[in-house]
C-alpha positions as CSV (number, residue, x, y, z in Angstrom):
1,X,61.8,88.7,213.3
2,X,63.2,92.4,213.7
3,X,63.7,94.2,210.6
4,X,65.6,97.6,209.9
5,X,64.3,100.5,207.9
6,X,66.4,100.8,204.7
7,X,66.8,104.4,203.0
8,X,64.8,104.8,199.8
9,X,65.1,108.0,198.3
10,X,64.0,110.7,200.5
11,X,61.5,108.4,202.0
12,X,62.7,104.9,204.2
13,X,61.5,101.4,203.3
14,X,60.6,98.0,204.5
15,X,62.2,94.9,202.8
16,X,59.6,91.9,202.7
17,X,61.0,88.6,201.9
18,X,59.7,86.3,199.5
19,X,58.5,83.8,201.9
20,X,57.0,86.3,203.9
21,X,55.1,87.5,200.5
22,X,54.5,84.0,199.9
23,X,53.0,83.1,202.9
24,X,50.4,86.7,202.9
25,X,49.5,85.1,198.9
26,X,51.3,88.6,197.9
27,X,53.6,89.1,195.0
28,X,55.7,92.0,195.0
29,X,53.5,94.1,192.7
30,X,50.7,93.4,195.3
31,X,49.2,96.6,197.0
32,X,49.0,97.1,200.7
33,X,46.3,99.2,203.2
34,X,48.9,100.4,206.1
35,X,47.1,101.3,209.0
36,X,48.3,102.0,212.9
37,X,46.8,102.1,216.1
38,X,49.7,104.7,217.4
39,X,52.0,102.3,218.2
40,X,52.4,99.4,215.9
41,X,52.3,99.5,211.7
42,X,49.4,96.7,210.3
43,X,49.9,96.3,206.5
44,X,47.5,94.4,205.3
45,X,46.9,92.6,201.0
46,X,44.6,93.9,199.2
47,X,42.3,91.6,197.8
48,X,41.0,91.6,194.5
49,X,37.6,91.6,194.7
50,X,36.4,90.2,191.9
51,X,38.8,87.3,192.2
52,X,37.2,87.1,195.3
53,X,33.6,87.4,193.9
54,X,34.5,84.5,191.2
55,X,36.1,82.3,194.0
56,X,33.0,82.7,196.2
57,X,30.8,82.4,193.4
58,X,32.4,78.6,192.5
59,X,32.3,77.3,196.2
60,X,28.6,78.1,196.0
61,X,28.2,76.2,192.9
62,X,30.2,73.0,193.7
63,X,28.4,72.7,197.5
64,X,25.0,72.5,195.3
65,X,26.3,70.9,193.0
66,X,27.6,68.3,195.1
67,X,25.5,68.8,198.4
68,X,24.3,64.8,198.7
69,X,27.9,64.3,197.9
70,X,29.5,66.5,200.5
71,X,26.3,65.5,203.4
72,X,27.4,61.5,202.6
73,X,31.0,62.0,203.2
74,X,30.4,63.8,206.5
């Protein structure tokens, strides 16, 4: 996909489409770390990390809680 720089202000911006938000589990009140390596632009979500801590937190209870479970159906 090639995209064009659209003016914003003094400044220029990046349109993101929904399904391209979508796809990154972005919204469009979602922040973003840019970073480059000189010659290409990396933007990347930022999590939210205690979203993340809860998430991890109930995977590690359910694969106790149903470790025989889990072992049997492999």
């Amino acid at each position: 996909m090639i995209k064009s720089l659209v003016k914003h202000g003094n400044s220029s911006a990046l349109v993101i489409e929904k399904p391209i938000l979508s796809l990154l589990g972005a919204t469009p009140e979602s922040e973003f770390e840019v970073t480059t390596d000189g010659k290409s632009l990396i933007l990347t979500p930022v999590r939210n990390e205690a979203r993340h801590d809860r998430f991890r937190k109930a995977v590690e209870k359910t694969g106790k809680r149903y470790s025989r479970t889990f072992k049997e159906l492999a």
